[in-house]
N, C-alpha and C positions, 0 to 999 in steps of 0.2 A: 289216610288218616280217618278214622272213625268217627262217628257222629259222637259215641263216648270220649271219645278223647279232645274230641274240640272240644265238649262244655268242660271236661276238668282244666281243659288248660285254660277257659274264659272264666272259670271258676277260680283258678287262682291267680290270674292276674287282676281278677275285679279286689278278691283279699287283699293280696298285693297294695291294692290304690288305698282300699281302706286303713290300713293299718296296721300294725302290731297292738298297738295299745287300744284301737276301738276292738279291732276282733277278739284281746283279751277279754272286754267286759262285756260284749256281745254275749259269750258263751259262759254268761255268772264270775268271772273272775278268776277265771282257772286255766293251768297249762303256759301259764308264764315261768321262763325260766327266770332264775337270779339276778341280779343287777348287774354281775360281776363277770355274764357274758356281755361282752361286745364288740361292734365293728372293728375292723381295723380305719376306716373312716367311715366318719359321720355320714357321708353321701351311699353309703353300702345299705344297697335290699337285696332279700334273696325271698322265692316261695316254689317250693316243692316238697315231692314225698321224700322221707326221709330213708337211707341208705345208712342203716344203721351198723355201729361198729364198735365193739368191746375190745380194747387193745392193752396193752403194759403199759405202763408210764417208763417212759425215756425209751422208745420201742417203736419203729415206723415199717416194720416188716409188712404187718396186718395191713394197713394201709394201704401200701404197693399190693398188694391181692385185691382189697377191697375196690381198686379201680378197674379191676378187671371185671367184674361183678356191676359196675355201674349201668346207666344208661343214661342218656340224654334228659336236662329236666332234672334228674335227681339231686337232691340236697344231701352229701355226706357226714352225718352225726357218728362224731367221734366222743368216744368219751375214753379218754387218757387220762380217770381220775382225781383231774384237776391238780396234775404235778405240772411245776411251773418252771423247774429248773433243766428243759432240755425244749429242743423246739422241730418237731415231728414231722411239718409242713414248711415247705420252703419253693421259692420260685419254681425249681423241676417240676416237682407236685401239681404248682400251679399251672404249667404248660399241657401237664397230661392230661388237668382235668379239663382245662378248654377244650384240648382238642376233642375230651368225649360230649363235652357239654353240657357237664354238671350245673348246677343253677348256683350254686354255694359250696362252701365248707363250713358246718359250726362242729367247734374241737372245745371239750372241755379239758384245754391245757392251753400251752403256748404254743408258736408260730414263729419263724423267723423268716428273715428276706422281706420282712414288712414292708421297706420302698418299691421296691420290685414288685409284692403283689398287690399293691394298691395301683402303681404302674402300670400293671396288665389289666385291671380293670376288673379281678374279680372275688367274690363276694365272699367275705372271711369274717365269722364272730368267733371270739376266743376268747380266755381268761387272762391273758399277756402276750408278752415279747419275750423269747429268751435266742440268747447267739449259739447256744451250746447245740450242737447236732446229737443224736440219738443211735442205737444199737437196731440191728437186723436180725433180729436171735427168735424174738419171743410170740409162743402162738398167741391169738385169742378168734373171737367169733364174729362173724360177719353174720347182718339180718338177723340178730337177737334183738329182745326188749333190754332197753340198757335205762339206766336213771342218771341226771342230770341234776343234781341239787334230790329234788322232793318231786320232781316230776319222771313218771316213766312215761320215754320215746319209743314206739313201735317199727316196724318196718314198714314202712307205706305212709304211717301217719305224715301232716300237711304241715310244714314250717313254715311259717311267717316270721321274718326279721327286717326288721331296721333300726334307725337310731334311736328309737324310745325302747329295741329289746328283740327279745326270739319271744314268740307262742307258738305250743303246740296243738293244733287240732285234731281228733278223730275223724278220717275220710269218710266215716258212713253219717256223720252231724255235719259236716264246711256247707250243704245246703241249708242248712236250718242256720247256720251260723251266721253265715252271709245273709241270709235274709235279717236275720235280728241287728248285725252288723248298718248295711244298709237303714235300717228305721233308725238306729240309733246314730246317725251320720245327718239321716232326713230332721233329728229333733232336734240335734244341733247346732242345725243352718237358721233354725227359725229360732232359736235362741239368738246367737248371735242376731238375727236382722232385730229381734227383740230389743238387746241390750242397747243395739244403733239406735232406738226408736224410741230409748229412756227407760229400762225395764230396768232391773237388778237382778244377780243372782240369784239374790234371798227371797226374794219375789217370786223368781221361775222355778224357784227347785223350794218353795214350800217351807221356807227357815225361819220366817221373821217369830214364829211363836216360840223357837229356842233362844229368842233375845228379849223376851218380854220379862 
């Protein structure tokens, strides 16, 4: 293992600790996906590059390819369009991608075997649940720039999820990220010991003159 590669991977388990929602506004408020991805539970993080994938909706052929294309560490970004009535990933999926050691799945559609992969323990955000299984027919492209609501995902780019959400980061910013990240983590520890010690909100974040 490389000295590059240790810090990306201490780089993104420090993300990891911080956050979904601090590293969103770390980096100005941007590269949050929708509400409308998430866990299959609440206890679900995932953070790596992203293993992107343009596929058909009700369609899991691309998928089986794109696991062969994987590597250890990567986060697989599916976007299935956001059709909900077929379910593309399912426990098998889920064994294969253990064994390569994928960090996640986020599927912009549905999942099924939801008990089963909460059971195995690994890292699923999606738009739903559907029971309906899906067709082996249809091509599309692995390691394209795909869009996700309003956000475009890269290949490589840094996913941060958990239960407040997905962000995505630009690998060549998560240093710069994580450092504004961190400060903003450092200001609001002294916040809170603030509030413990009688301060207000409106006080620390500068509001009382929009009540006057």
């Amino acid at each position: 293992m490389t000295k590059q590669t240790i810090k990306n991977d201490e780089l993104l388990k420090r993300l990891k600790e911080l956050g979904a929602a601090t590293v969103y506004e770390a980096q100005g408020a941007k590269g949050a996906l929708d509400s409308g991805m998430k866990p299959l539970s609440s206890s679900m993080t995932l953070a790596g590059p992203a293993l992107t994938l343009d596929c058909k909706p009700a369609d899991n052929l691309m998928i089986h390819y794109a696991l062969l294309q994987a590597k250890p560490g990567d986060v697989l970004v599916v976007d299935a369009k956001g059709f909900l009535e077929a379910g593309p990933w399912g426990d098998v999926l889920t064994e294969q991608a253990l064994a390569i050691g994928l960090a996640g799945l986020v599927i912009n559609g549905s999942v099924r075997d939801a008990k089963a992969i909460i059971e195995m323990g690994f890292p699923v955000f999606c738009r739903g649940i559907s029971i309906k299984g899906t067709g082996k027919n249809q091509p599309g492209e692995v390691n394209v720039p795909i869009c996700i609501g309003d956000v475009q995902i890269c290949p490589g780019d840094i996913v941060i999820g958990d239960q407040d959400g997905l962000v995505i980061v630009n690998p060549d910013k998560a240093q710069n990220v994580l450092e504004m990240a961190e400060l903003r983590e450092s200001k609001e520890v002294v916040f809170r010991e603030q509030i413990r010690a009688g301060k207000t909100t409106l006080e620390l974040l500068g509001l009382e003159s929009k009540f006057l």
